[in-house]
Phi, psi and omega in degrees: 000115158324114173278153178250144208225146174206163199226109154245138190215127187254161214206134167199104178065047179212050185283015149266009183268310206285340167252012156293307208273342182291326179326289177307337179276323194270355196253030177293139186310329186271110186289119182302141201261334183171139195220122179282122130245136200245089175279130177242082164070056161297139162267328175309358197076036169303315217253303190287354196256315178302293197281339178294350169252338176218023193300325184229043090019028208319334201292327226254135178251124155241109195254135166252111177254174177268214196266111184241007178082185176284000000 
């Protein structure tokens, strides 16, 4: 049986940290099976910066809630 590997990373108002670290995450010698992310009500442009780099992506999930912290 194959393992399957995944990332959930919840976020708030820090999309340049958060597509530093998605970089690092999709450029692993082990290719990632599926990546979360969990916005909790970014103002900064989080969500258009997301999907325009990984919006059609399958591996990539985002869901936006409102801020309820980590």
């Amino acid at each position: 049986m194959e393992q399957k590997i995944a990332a959930v990373i919840v976020a708030h108002n820090r999309k340049a940290l958060l597509t530093q670290g998605l970089t690092g995450i999709f450029d692993q010698t082990r290719p990632i099976d599926r990546v979360f992310v969990i916005d909790n009500a970014s103002t900064d442009g989080t969500h258009a910066v997301l999907q325009d780099a990984y919006g059609s992506d399958e591996r990539f999930v985002y869901v936006l809630n409102e801020n309820t912290g980590s």
